[in-house]
N, C-alpha and C positions, 0 to 999 in steps of 0.2 A: 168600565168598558173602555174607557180613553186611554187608560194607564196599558190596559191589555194589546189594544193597536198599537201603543207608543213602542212595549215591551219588543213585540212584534216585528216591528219596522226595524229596530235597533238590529236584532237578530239577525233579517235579511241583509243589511247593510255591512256587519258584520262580515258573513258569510261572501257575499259581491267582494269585500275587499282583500278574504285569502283569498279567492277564488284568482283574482286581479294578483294577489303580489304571486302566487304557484304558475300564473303564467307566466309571468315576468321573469322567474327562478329558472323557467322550463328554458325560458326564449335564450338568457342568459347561458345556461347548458350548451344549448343548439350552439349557440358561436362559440365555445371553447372548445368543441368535442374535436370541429377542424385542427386546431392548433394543437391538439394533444396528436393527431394523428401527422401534422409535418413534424412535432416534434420526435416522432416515432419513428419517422422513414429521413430523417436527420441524421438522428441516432445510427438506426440498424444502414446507411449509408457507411458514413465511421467507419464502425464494427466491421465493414468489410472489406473498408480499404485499408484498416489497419491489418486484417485476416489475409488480405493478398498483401501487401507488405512482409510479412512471416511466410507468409506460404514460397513466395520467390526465391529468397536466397535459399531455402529449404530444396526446393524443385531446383536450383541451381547446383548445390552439390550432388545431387541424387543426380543429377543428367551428367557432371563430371565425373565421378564413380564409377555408371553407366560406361562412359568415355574411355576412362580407365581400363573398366574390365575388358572391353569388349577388344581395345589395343592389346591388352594383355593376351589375349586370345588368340589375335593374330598373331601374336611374336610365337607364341607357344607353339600355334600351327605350323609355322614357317620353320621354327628349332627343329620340328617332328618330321618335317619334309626335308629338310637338309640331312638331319641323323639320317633319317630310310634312304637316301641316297647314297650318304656315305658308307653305308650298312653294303647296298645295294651292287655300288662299286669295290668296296672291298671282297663281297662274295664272290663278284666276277673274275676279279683280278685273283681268286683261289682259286674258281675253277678251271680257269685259263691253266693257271700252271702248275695244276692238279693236272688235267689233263691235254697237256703238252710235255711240261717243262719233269714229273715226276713219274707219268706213267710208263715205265719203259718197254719194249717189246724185244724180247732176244729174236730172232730172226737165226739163228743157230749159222754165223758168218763164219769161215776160216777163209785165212788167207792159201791161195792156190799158189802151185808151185812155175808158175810160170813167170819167167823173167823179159818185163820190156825196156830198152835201152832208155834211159834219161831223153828227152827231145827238149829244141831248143822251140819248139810250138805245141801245142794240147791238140796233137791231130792222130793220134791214136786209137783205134776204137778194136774192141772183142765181139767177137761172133761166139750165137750156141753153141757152136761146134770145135771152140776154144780156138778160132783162130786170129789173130792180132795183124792188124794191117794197122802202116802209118807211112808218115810223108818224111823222104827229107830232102835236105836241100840239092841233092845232087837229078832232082829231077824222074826220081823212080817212086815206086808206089813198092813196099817192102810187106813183106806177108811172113807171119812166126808160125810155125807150129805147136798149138799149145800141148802136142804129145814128144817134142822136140823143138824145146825154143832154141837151138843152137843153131838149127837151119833157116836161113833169111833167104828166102827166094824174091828176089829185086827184078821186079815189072818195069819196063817202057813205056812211057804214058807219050800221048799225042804229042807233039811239038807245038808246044804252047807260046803264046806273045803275053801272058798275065804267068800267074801264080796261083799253085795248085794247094787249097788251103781246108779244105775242112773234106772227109768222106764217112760215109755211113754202110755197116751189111745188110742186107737181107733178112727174114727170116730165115733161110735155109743154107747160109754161107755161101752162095755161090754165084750173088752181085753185088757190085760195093756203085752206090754213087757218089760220082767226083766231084766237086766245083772247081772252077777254074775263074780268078777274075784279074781283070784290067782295069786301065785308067777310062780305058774306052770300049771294054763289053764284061759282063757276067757271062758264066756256060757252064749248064749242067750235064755230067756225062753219065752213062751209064753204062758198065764196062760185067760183061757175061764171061765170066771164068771156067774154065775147062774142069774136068770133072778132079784131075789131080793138082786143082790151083799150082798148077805148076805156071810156064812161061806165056802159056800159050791164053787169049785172050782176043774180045769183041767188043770195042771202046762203039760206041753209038751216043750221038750227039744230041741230048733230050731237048735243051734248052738254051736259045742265047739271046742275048736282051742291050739293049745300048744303054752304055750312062746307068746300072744297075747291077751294083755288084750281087752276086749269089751268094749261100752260104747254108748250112747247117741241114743237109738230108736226110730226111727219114723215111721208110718205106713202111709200110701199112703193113700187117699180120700179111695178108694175102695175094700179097706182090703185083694189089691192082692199081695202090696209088701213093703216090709219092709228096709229100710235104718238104718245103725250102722256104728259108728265109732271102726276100728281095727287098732291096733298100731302094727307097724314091725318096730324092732327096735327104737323103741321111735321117730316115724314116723306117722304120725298119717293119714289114710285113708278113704276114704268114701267107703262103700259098700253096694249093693243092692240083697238083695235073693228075689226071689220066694217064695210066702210062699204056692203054691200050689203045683210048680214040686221040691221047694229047689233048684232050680240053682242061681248062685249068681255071679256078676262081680262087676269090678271096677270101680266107677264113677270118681274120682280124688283124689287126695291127699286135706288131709283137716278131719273139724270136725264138729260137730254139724247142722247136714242135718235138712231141713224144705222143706217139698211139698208145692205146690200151689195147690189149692183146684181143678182143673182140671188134675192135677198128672204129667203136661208138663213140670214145673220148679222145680230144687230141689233147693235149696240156702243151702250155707256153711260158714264158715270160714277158713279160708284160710292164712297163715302169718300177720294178722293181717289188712286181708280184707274178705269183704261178698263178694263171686261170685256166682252166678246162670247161672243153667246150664238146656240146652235145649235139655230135652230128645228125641226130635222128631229129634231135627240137629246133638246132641253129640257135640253142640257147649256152650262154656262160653259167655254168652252174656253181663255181664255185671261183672262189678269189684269196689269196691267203701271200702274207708276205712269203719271199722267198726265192729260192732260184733252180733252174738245175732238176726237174722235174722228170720221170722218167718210168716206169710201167713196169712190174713185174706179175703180173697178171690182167685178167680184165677188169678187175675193182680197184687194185692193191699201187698204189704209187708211192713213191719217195722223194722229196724235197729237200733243199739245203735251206736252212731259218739264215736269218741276217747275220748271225754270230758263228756260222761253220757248219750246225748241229744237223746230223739226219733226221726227219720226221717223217714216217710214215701213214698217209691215209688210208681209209676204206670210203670207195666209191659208191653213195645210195643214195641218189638223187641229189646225194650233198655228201661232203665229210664231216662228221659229226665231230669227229676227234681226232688230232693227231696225236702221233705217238713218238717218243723218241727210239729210234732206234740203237740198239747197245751194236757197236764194230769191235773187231779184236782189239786186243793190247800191242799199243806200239804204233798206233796210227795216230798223224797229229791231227786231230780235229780240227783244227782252230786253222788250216792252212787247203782243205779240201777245199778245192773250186768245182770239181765236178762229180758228180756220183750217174754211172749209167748202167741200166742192167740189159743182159742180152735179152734178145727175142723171146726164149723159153723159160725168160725170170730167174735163172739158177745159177747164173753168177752175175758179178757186180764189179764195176771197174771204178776204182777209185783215183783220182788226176788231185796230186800237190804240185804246187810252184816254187819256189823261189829264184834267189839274185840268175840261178845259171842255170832254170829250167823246169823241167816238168819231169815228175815223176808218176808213173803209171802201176797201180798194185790192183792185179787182177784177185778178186774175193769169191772164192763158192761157197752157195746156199747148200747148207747139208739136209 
């Protein structure tokens, strides 16, 4: 029985002491499980700063690449903008002189058979009705017959204190206005011709002005109103009167007026451009280098280019195009100052210069 207790006892005591050292094992566990777990977030720490370490210089040439490209993109853009410009500009610069400098327009020109004396001024001008009036020095106003240039019928002009310098016809040949200027007045005349523009004549005094010389007259399709260049202060002006009630305004600054055969467009020169101007809008409709502007219908004008050349437009709200116009053989281009056609468009008077004058070549439209 004693042995069985003893056995007994032994067993439990046994048992009490794994019981005691698996707690001890357990408690043991418990404190290192922390230190396995700083050892872990130590570690996977590391691991990622050596991982951003690598990843940086990586992300650093990939963001220069980036840099790269994107520069490269913009130069390519900028090549591609420049080309289409230059592209852009050179198509201009073809159609410019496609249609100027190649398009040509025969206008079917001969030269007429009427003969004007050489002058030592560009004060000559042709009527419809082929008749030639010009100035010379001996103080008369000289009239040609274009069916007989050999008779010069020499008019009397007022008794002047200036100098009788530029005049212009009518549509109907059978008024010329005169300028007359001084050191100390402008004066515009307008002189009514007898039916056989012979001697007989009615000088009436339109205009006179102080300190203002006058100069370059044109008379409108319908003999109601008159355009003249007036200088203010060496300013040069376009102006327009009435020649029924005499009132008179400003059209622009500028020189050398030309109507359009419907009285709507006057054309000028202007700093060393032609502009037309819309008297229905009181708009400039149109601007183009050149000089010497001048109407042979109500659309249809002709201009002299910077280098001599005739060009011709068509009036539609603009000129689209000009055109060159082809002149007979034997006329020097390159020395025309002035190109003016008459009233009824069907002929054309051409003014060269040199050292000892002015030459006048009256031209008919066939």
């Amino acid at each position: 029985m004693k042995d069985d207790l003893r056995n007994a006892s032994d067993q439990t005591n046994d048992h009490e002491q794994t019981v005691v050292e698996l707690l001890s094992h357990l408690s043991d566990m418990r404190k290192a499980v922390p230190v396995n777990y700083r050892l872990k977030e130590d570690l996977k720490r590391k691991l990622m700063e050596q991982m951003q370490g690598q990843k940086q210089p990586q992300l650093t040439v990939v963001r220069q690449e980036e840099i790269k490209h994107n520069d490269q993109k913009r130069i390519n853009r900028k090549r591609g903008l420049y080309m289409l410009g230059g592209i852009g500009t050179i198509a201009l610069a073809a159609f410019l002189y496609v249609n100027v400098a190649q398009a040509d327009v025969d206008l079917a020109i001969s030269k007429s058979s009427i003969n004007i004396p050489k002058l030592s001024t560009d004060s000559a001008v042709l009527s419809s009705d082929l008749q030639v009036a010009y100035l010379q020095a001996d103080n008369k106003l000289h009239i040609i017959s274009g069916f007989d240039s050999d008779i010069d019928t020499p008019i009397e002009l007022p008794q002047q204190i200036g100098t009788y310098d530029s005049i212009a016809w009518n549509s109907t040949g059978t008024k010329l206005a005169l300028t007359e200027n001084s050191q100390e007045k402008g004066k515009l005349w307008i002189l009514q011709l007898n039916k056989s523009k012979q001697k007989s004549y009615a000088p009436r005094l339109l205009l006179e002005q102080e300190n203002r010389p006058v100069i370059d007259p044109a008379f409108d399709p319908k003999d109601e109103f008159l355009a003249y260049t007036a200088y203010k202060q060496d300013k040069p002006e376009i102006w327009v009167t009435n020649l029924r009630t005499f009132g008179k305004e400003k059209v622009a600054d500028g020189s050398k007026a030309s109507w359009s055969h419907n009285g709507r467009y006057l054309s000028f020169e202007q700093n060393g451009e032609v502009c037309i101007y819309d008297r229905q809008t009181g708009e400039i409709k149109e601007k183009v280098k050149g000089s010497s502007p001048s109407w042979f219908s109500s659309k249809h004008l002709t201009i002299l280019s910077p280098d001599g050349v005739m060009l011709m437009g068509t009036m539609d709200e603009s000129v689209k195009r000009w055109k060159k116009v082809k002149l007979p053989a034997g006329i020097e281009k390159e020395s025309v100052k002035r190109a003016e056609w008459t009233s009824d468009g069907k002929h054309l008077l051409l003014v060269n210069s040199d050292q000892q004058g002015f030459m006048f070549t009256p031209l008919d439209l066939q």
